[in-house]
N, C-alpha and C positions, 0 to 999 in steps of 0.2 A: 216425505221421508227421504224421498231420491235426494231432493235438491238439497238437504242437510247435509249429507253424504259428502255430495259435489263438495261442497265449502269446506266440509273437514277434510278433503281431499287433495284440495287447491291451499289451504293452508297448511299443510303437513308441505305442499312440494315448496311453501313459498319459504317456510321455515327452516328446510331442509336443503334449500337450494342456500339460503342468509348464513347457513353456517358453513357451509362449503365456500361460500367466498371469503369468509371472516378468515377460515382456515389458509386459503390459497392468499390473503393476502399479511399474515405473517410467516408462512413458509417460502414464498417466493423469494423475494429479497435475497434468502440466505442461497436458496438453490441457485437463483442467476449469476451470485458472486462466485458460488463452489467452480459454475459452470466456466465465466467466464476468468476464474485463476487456472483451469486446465488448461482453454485455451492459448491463454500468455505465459503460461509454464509460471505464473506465483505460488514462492510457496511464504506461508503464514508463520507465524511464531509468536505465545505469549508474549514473552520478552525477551530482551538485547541476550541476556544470558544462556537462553536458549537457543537463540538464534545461531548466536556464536560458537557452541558448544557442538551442535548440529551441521553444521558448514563452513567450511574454510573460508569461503570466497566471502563470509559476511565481516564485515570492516568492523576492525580492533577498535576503532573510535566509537563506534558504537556505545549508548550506555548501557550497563545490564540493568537498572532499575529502565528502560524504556520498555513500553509494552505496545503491543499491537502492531507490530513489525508486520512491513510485506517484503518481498526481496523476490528480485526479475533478475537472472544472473542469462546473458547471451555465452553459449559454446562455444562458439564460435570465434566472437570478435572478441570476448573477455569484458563485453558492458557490461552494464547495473544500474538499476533502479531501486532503490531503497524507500519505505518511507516508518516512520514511526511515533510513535505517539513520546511525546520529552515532558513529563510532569511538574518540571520545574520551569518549562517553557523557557531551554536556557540552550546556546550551544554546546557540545560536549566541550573538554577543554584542551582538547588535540584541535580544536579548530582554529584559523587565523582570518578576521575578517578582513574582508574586502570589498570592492566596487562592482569589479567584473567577473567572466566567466569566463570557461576555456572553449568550451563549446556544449552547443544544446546536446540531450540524449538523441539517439536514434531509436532508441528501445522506445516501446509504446505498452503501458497497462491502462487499465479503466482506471486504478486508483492514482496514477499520478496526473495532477494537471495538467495540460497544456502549456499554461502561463507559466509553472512553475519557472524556468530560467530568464522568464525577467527577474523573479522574488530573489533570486541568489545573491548572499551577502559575504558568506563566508567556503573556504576551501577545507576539508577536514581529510586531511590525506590524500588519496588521489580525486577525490570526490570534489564538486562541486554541489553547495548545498544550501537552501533556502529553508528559513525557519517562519512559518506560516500560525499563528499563536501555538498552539502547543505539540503542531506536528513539522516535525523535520523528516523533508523530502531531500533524498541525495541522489545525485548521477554520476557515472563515470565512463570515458571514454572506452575506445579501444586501446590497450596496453600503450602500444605506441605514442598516440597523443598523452595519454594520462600521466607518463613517466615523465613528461616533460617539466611537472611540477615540481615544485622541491619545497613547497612548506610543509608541516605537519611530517605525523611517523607514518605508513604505511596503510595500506590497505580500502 
């Protein structure tokens, strides 16, 4: 009768331990990203229309039908990292393609790639911006270099 016991004891912890990881391993994910958008100052936004409506600094070219917006905006030197999800997997059409770029980000999130400014095809105001299937990632200097551009409106 003991050693029933044991076994119903050892499977309640083994069941009990299986659901706890089940749990931990779809709350994680969410918690690390919460965690690590504090630490890079991201903040989040449905969509372009939110985004924009919520913050200055997020760029006019922006689409309001894009969703899943992140946005990294530096105090300091006036950067940006943008990225967003484009459903029509299309440039906005304040953008002008091109070859090259004006220079890499300095700014660093977990969600922007590394590679991203090889991808860069197009300039969308002060931004330089790569379209990756149907997320477009943007960057932009510090004030000073960025101004230097002159295609596209603003922002």
């Amino acid at each position: 009768m003991g050693g029933e016991r044991s076994r119903r004891t050892a499977a309640t912890v083994v069941v009990g331990g299986a659901a706890a990881a089940m749990l931990l391993v779809m709350v994680a994910p969410a918690a690390i990203q919460r965690v690590q958008d504090r630490l890079d100052q991201t903040v989040r936004y449905p969509s372009g229309s939110a985004a924009k409506a919520d913050r200055t600094e997020v760029p006019r070219w922006l689409p309001d039908s894009a969703t899943g917006i992140a946005f990294l905006a530096s105090g300091d030197e006036g950067e940006r990292l943008i990225r967003a999800t484009v459903p029509d997997r299309a440039l906005p059409t304040a953008c002008t393609t091109t070859g090259h770029t004006l220079d890499d980000p300095h700014l660093r999130a977990h969600w922007f790639p590394t590679d991203t400014p090889r991808r860069a095809t197009a300039h969308c105001g002060q931004y330089d911006v790569a379209l990756v299937g149907d997320q477009l990632y943007g960057w932009r200097g510090a004030p000073a270099t960025a101004g230097a551009r002159t295609a596209g409106p603003t922002g």
